[in-house]
N, C-alpha and C positions, 0 to 999 in steps of 0.2 A: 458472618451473621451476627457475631455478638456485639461487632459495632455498631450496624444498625438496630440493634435492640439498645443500645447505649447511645444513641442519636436519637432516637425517639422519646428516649427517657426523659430527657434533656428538654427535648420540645413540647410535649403534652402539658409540661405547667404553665408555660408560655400560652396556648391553646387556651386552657382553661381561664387563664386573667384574662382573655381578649375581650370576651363579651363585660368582664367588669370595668376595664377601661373605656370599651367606647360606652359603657351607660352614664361613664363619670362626664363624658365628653359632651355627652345630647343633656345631661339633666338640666344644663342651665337655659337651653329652649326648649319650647314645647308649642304643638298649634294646635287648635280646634277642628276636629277633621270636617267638620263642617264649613272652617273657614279657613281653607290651608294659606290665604294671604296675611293672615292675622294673626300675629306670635305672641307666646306669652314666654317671658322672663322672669329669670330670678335673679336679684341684686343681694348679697351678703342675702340677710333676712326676710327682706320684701320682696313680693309678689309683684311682680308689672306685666298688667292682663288689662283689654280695652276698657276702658276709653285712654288708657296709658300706655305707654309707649316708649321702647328701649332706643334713645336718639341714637347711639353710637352701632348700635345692631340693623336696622333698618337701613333700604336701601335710597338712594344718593337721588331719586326719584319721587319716590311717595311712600304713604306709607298709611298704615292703619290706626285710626286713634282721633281723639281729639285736637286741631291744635292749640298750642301750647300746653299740652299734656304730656309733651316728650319728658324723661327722668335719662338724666345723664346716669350709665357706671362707672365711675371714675375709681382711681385706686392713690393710697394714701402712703402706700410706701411698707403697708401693713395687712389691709383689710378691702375690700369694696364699698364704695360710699354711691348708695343715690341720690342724686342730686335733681332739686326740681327746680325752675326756675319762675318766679314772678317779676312782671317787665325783666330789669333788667341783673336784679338783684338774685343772689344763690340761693339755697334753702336746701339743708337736711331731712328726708326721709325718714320719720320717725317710725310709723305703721300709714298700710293703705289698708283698712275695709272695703267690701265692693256688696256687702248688703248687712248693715245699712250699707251707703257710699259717705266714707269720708274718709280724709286724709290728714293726718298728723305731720306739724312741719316744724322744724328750727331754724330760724335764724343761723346759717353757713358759720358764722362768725365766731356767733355762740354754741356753738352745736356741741356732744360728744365728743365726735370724731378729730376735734381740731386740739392739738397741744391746748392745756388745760392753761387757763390764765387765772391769775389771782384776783383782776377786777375784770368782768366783761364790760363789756363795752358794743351798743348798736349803733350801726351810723346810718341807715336810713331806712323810714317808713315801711308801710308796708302796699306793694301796689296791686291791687287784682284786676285791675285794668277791665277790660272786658269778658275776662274767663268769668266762665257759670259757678261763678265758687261764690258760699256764704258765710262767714263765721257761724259755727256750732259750737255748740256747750256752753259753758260756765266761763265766761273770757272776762278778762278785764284790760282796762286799755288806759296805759301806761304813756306819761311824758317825760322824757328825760330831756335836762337841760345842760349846756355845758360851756366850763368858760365865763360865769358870770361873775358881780362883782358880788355880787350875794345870796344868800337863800333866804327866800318867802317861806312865812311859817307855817303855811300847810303842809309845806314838802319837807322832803329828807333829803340831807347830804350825803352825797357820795362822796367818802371820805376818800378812799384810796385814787378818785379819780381830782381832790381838791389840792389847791394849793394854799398858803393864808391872802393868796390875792385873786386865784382866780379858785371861783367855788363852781361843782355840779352839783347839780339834785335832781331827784325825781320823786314822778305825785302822779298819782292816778287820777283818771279827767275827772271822776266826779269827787274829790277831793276840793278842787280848783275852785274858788268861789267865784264869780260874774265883776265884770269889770277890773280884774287885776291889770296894773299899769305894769307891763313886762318891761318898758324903758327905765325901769328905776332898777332893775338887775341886770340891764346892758349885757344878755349873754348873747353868744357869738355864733351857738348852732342850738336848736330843736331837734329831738326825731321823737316820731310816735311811734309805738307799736301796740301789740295786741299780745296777749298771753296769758295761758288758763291759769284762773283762778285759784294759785294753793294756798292764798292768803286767807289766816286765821285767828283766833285770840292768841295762839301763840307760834306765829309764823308772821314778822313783821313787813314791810312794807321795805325799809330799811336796810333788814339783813338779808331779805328772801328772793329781793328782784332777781338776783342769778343764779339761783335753782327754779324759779318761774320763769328767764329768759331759757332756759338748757332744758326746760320740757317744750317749749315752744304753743302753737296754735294747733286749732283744728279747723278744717273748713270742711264743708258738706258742696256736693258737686250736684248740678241740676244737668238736664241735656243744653246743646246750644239749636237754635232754631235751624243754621245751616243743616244738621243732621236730624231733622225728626223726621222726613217721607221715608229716609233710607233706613234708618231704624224702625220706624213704625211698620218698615214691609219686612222685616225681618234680618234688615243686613246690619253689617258695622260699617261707621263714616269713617274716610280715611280723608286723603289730601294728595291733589299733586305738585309737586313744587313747578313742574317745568308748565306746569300749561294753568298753575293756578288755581283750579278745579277740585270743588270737594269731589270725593268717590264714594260710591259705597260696595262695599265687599258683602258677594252674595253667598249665602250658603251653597258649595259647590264647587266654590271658584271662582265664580260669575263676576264680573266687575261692571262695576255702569258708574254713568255721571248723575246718576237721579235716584232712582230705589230700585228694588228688585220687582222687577215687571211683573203683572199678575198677583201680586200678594199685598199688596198696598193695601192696606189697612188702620185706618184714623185709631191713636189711641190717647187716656187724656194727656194734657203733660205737666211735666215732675214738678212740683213745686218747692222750691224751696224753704224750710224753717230749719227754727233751731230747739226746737221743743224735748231732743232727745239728744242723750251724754254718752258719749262711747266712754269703755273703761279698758286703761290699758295697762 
């Protein structure tokens, strides 16, 4: 008998962690019981709840969410990193709001999360292709140039990235005056980007571009026209890879290729501005 009073002893603390382990297990998904096709995650810090969508968690078929909404969780050898993608280019996860909606983004390159560099450095544009995004906030929208044989004197050199023969610089487009001849500084690549505003009477142009590129942008998200019947009747739009086809997921379960039958309902739609500043 005392051994099994000395095998139980043994096991009851095992018992009691069980429920703490499998809640560590589920916290990183969760669904709307409303819409048990529809999952929400959590990346490091961020929320990813519809119209977003966990690419690497979702199945091999469809999925719920806007496309090009998916956010990768990748991992860094340290931490979890979401990663969202424009065309073709990466982008850091900074914060996701969902009311208002907006999303907070870096430049991959330049982000946090990436070994710390002494000169940042962007190498291309920025594309929103056809997603329902708008720049929000307070943005300014910056030129870097690189590789030339000189610097125009509206701009600022990028010293750490100069040579005494080949020089970069950069100059915010309204800096830029009208008709500059770019062929008399022969440089070799252009990128443009966008990124909030921390420039001030005493945050220059000069020294502050790479703490303005490492906050990165904001965009504000509108709906997309393929999903307003099935949102507007109440469901969330999803996708199917194999057949093509938006979906939308009904409260319930329900799955259709058009909206949730009987409850269609016209409502107006979102429009986008940029009239209002999230603070983060």
């Amino acid at each position: 008998m005392s051994d099994l009073f000395h095998s139980l002893s043994l096991f009851l603390p095992l018992l009691l962690l069980f429920p703490f382990f499998f809640f560590i297990s589920i916290a990183a998904q969760s669904n709307d019981t409303n819409f048990p096709g529809c999952f929400s995650y959590r990346c490091a810090n961020i929320n990813i709840s519809y119209p977003f969508w966990r690419m690497d968690s979702e199945t091999p078929t469809q999925y719920c969410g806007y496309e090009g909404f998916g956010i990768n969780c990748s991992n860094n050898g340290e931490e979890d990193v979401p990663i969202a993608y424009l065309g073709d280019d990466s982008y850091y996860v900074h914060n996701i709001s969902y009311n208002p909606k907006w999303i907070a983004l870096v430049d991959y390159d330049v982000s946090p999360v990436v070994p710390s560099v002494r000169c940042p450095r962007v190498r291309h544009n920025i594309d929103l292709g056809d997603l329902p995004f708008n720049f929000l906030g307070q943005n300014v929208n910056l030129s870097f140039h690189f590789n030339c044989t000189g610097v125009p004197s509206f701009a600022h050199e990028i010293r750490c990235l100069s040579t005494p023969t080949n020089k970069s610089f950069v100059h915010s487009l309204y800096e830029e005056p009208p008709n500059v001849n770019w062929t008399e500084y022969s440089c070799l690549e252009e990128v443009e980007t966008t990124v909030f505003d921390v420039f001030g009477s005493t945050t220059t142009l000069e020294n502050g571009f790479p703490g303005a590129l490492s906050k990165g942008f904001e965009l504000r998200w509108g709906r997309t026209e393929d999903c307003e019947k099935c949102e507007d009747s109440g469901g969330r739009c999803g996708y199917n890879r194999n057949t093509t086809e938006h979906m939308c997921f009904c409260s319930g379960g329900k799955t259709t290729t058009g909206h949730c039958n009987g409850t269609f309902v016209k409502t107006p739609r979102f429009k986008l501005n940029s009239t209002s500043t999230p603070v983060f």
